[in-house]
N, C-alpha and C positions, 0 to 999 in steps of 0.2 A: 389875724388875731383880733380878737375884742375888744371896745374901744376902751378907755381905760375908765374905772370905775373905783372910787374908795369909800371905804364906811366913813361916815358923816359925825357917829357919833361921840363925844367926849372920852376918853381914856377911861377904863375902867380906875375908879377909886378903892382905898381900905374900907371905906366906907359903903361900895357897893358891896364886898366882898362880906363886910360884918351883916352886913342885911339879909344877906342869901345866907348865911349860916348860923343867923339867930346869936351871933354874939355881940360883944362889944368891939371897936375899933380896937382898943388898947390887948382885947384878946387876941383878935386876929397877929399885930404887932409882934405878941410875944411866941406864937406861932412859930412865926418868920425865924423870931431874932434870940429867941428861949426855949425855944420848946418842952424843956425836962421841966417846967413850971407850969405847964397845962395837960391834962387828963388827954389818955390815949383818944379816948371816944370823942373831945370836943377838937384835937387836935384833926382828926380825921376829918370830919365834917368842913372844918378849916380848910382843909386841905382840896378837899373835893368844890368846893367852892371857890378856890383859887384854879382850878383847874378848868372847870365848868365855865368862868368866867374870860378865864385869857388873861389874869393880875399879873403884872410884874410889878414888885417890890421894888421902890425908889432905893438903890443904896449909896444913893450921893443926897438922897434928901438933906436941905438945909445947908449945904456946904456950895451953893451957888448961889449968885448975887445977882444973875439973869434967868431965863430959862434954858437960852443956848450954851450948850458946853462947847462950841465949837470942836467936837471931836464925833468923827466918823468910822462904826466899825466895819469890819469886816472880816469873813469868815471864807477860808481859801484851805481845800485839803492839803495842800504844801507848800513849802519854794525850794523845794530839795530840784523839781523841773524847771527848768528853762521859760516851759511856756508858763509859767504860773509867777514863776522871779520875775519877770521882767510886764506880766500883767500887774502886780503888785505894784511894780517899781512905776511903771507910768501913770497909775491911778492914784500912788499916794505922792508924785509929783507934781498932778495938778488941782492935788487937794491942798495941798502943802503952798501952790503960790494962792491959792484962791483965802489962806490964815486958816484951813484946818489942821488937822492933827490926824488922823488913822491909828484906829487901836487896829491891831491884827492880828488874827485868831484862828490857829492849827486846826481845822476838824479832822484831818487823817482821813481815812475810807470807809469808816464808822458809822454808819446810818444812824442807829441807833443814839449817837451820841450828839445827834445836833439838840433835840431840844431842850434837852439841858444847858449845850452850850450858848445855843438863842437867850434861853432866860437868862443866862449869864450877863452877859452883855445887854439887852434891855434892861436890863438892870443899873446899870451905868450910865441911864441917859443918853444916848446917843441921838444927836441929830439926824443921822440918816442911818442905812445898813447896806454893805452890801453881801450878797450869799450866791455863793456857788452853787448851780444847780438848781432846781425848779417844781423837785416833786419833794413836798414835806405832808408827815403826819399832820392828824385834824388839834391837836395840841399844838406843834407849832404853830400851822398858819392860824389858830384861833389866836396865840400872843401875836404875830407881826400882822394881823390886822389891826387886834387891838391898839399898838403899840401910835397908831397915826405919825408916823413920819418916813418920808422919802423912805423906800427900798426896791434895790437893783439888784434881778436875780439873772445871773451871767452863766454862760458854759452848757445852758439847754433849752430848748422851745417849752414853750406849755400852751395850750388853750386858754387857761385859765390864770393867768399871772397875777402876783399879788397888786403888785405894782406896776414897775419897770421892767423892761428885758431888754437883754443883751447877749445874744446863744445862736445855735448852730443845732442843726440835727444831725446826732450822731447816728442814728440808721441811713439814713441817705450817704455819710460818709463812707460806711462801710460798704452799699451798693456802686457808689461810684469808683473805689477801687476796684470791686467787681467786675464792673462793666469793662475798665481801664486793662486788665487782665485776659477778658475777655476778649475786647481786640486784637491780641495779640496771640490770638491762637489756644489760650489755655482752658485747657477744660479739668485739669487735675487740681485741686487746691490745699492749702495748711493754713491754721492760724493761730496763734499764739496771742493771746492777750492778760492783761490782768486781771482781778477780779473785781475790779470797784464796777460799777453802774452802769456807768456812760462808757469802759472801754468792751462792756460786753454787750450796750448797744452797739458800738461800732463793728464786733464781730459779729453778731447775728445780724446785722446787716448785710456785710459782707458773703455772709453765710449762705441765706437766702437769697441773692441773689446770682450766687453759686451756683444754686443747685435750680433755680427756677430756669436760668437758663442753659440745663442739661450739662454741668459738673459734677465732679464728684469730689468729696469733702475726705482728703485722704488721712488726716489727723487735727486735732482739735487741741491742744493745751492751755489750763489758763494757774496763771500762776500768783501769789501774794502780792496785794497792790502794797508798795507804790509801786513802779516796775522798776528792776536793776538790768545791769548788763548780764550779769551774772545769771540770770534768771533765765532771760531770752538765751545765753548756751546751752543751760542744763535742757530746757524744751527742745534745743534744737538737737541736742544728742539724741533723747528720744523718737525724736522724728527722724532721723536718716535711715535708720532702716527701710522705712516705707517710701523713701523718695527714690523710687525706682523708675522713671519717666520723669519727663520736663512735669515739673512742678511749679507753684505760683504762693509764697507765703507771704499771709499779710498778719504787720506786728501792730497790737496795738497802739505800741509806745514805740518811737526813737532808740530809745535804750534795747528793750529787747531784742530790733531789729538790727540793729549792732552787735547785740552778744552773741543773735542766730547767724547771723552772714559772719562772723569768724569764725564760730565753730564748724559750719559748713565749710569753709575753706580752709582751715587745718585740716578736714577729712578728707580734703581734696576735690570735693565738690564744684562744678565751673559753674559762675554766677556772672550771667542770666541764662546762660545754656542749659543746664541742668534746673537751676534753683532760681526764683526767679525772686525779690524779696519787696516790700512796700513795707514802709511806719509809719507810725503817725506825730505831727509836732514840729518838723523841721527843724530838730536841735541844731547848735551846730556841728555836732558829729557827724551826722547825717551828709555830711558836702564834704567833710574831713577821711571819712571814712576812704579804705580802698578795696574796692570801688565804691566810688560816690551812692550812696543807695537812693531808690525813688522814695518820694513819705506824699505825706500832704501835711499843706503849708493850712493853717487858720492863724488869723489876724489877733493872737494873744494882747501884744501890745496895744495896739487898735482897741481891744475891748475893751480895757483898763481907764483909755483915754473917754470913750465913747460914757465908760458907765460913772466917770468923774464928772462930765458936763451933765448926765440928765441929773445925776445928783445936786451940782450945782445949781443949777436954773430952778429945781423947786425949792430949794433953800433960799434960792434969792424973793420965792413968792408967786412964781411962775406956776402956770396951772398944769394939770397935767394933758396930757396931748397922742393921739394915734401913732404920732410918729416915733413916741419914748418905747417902742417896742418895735428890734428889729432883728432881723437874721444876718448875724456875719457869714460873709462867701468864703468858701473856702476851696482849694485846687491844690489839684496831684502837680508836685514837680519832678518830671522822669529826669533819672538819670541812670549810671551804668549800671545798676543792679537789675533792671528789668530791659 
C-alpha cells in the first residue's frame, strides 16, 4: 500500500464557499440553516458550491470553548453481529480510557446513504472518524479529505486509503475457503450470501476460485443483508434439491450457516458426508452449533483495538506513518461440519 499522504490544506470556510458562489457569507448561512428565505436559483448555486467544495457546516459552532470536542465518531453497518458488537466494544473501550467519547452511527447496508450520514457527523466536529469499508463516492471522500482530522477506514483494503486502514480482503477470503474445500476432494459447490458488498466479495471469491480450479457452482443464493438464521434455512430449502452428490456450502455469515446446516439436517441430510458447510465470523454459534460448523475466524475485536491506537497516536500529534495501514490475517477453523 501507499505511503500515507494528506491534503495540507486548511478546512474549507463559509467564506470559501460564499466566494465560489458570488454570494454573501450570511447567504450561504441561511442556505444551510433557512432556506425558504432564499431564491430557488441562488439556493442551488449555494448548493453546488458546497458540493464542489467538500463544506461541512460547523453545527456546534460557538458552543465550544477549545477546538477539540474530545468525541470520536464512528460509522459501523450494525451491532446486531457478533463481530461488529464486540469490534465497537473494544474500540470505544480504548477510546473511553484514553478521556474520549464515541458517537456511534448505524449505516445499515445502504450505500447510498453514507454521504449523507458522513456530512452528518463532520458536522458535529469530531476529532477523528472511524468508517467501515474503503470504497466511497467522489462526494464523500471530497468531505473526509476536507474535513483534516485522523480517519480509520476498517473491514477492507484499498489502494488508495484516505487515511488509516485497518481490513482484510474479502476476495482472498472467499478463495481460501475454496481452496480449503478443495483439498478435501470437492469439486461440487453452493453458496449462500447476503447482499451487502464485502459478503458478495467473499462469495465471488469463493466462486472463482471454484470454478478456476475445475468445480462446478451447483446453486448460488443471496439473500437481504443483514444475515438471519432464518434466511440461511429458507436458501437452504431451495438448495436441497440439487444437492444430489457430496456437496461443499459456503455461508457468508455465521447465521446463515447455522440456519442452512439445520435445515439440512431436518431433511435429513449427513453433514459433512453429504453437505459439507463453511461461514463466515466465528460467532459463537458456530462452536455451539451440532455439529460444531467450520467458519473463518478474522480478528474483529483486534481491529477495534488496533483502529483505537492509530487513532490515538495522531490525536496525541504523532505523524502519520507506512505502518498505520495494515491487513488483518485471518484463518479457517475446521471443525465437524466439513
Amino acid at each position: 500500500m501507499p505511503g500515507p499522504a494528506r491534503n495540507a490544506r486548511a478546512p474549507v470556510k463559509i467564506t470559501d464557499v460564499a466566494a465560489a458562489a458570488g454570494v454573501a457569507p450570511m447567504t450561504v448561512s441561511r442556505v444551510i440553516n433557512t432556506p425558504d428565505r432564499v431564491s430557488a436559483e441562488t439556493a442551488a448555486r449555494v448548493r453546488e458550491a458546497i458540493e464542489r467544495l467538500g463544506y461541512v457546516p460547523n453545527l456546534i459552532a460557538g458552543g465550544l470553548s477549545s477546538r477539540r470536542s474530545r468525541m470520536v465518531a464512528a460509522i459501523v453497518p450494525t451491532i446486531a453481529h457478533p463481530m461488529f458488537a464486540g469490534l465497537v466494544q473494544t474500540f470505544t473501550d480504548a477510546l473511553r480510557q484514553a478521556g474520549y467519547q464515541v458517537m456511534l452511527s448505524l449505516s445499515g447496508y445502504e450505500e447510498p446513504e453514507q454521504p449523507g450520514l458522513i456530512r452528518a457527523l463532520l458536522g458535529r466536529r469530531p476529532d477523528a472518524l472511524l468508517l467501515t469499508g474503503a470504497d466511497h463516492d467522489a462526494g464523500a471522500r471530497q468531505m473526509l479529505t476536507e474535513a483534516h482530522i485522523p480517519i480509520v477506514e476498517i473491514w477492507d483494503v484499498s489502494k488508495d486509503p484516505i487515511d488509516m486502514l485497518v481490513g482484510f480482503d474479502h476476495t482472498q477470503v472467499g478463495a481460501a475457503v475454496a481452496a480449503f474445500f478443495r483439498a478435501k476432494g470437492h469439486t461440487r459447490f453452493a453458496t449462500v450470501s447476503a447482499n451487502d458488498p464485502r459478503a458478495l466479495e467473499r462469495t465471488e471469491g469463493f466462486q472463482d476460485a471454484a470454478l478456476r480450479g475445475g468445480g462446478q457452482i451447483i446453486a448460488s443464493r443471496v439473500t437481504a443483508a443483514p444475515s438471519t438464521i432464518m434466511a440461511g434455512r429458507s436458501a437452504m430449502a431451495e438448495i436441497l434439491p440439487m444437492v444430489t452428490d457430496r456437496t461443499a456450502l459456503f455461508c457468508s455469515s455465521d447465521l446463515l450457516a447455522f440456519g442452512a446446516l439445520t435445515e439440512a439436517r431436518l431433511h435429513g441430510l449427513r453433514v459433512p458426508d453429504q453437505l459439507a458447510v463453511c461461514g463466515f465470523g466465528n460467532f459463537e454459534l458456530s462452536g455451539a452449533a451440532e455439529p460444531p460448523f467450520t467458519t473463518v475466524h478474522v480478528e474483529g475485536a483486534e481491529t477495534g483495538r488496533m483502529a483505537a491506537n492509530f487513532l490515538l497516536r495522531r490525536l496525541a500529534g504523532e505523524p502519520a506513518r507506512d505502518t498505520d495501514r495494515v491487513q488483518v490475517p485471518f484463518r479457517i477453523l475446521e471443525r465437524g461440519s466439513t
